[in-house]
C-alpha positions in Angstrom: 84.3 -13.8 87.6 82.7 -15.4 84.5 80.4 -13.6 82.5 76.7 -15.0 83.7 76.2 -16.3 79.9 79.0 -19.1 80.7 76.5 -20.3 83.3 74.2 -23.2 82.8 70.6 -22.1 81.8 67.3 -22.4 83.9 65.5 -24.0 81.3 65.9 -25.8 77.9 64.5 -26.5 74.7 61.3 -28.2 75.1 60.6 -27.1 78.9 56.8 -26.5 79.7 56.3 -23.9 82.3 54.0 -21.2 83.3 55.5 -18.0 83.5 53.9 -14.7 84.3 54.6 -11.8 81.6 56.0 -9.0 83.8 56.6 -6.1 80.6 56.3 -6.3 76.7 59.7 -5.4 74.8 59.8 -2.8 71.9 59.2 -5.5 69.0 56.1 -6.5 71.3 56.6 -9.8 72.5 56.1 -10.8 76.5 58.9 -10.7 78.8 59.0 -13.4 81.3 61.8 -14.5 84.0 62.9 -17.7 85.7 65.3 -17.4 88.2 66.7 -14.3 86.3 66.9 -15.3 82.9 64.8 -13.9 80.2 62.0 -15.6 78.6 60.4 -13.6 75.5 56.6 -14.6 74.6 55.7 -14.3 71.4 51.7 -12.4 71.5 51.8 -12.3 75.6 50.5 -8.9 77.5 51.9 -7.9 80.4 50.2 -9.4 83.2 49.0 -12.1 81.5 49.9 -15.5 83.1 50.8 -18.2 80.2 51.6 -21.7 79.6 54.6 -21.8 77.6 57.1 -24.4 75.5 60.6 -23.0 75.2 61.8 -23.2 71.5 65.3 -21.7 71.8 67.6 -21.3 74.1 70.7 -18.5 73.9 73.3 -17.0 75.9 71.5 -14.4 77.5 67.5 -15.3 76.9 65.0 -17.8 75.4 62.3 -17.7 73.1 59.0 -19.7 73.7 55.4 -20.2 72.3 52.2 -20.2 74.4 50.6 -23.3 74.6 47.0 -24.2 74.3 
């Protein structure tokens, strides 16, 4: 079986959503999912339901920005 980074990602640069932040990582940025795959928000609290745009997408996670 393929390691789960081969597979093709739930989102992609530029994808709007709105996530809710389900725990804050170490550096202190909001941790998000969708469909499994990690979203980190930059200056989300956990709990906090945001508006997003997805700026980078990796192997294993993406990185996004609230939006206004």
């Amino acid at each position: 079986m393929k390691p789960n980074y081969f597979l093709p990602k739930p989102v992609k640069v530029g994808d709007e959503l709105d996530l809710t932040i389900e725990a804050v990582a170490s550096k202190g940025d909001g941790i998000a999912k969708k469909d499994g795959y990690v979203i980190f928000v930059a200056g989300a609290k956990q709990g906090d339901t945001v508006k997003v745009k997805v700026t980078d997408v990796r192997a294993r996670f993406a990185i996004a920005e609230k939006v206004a």
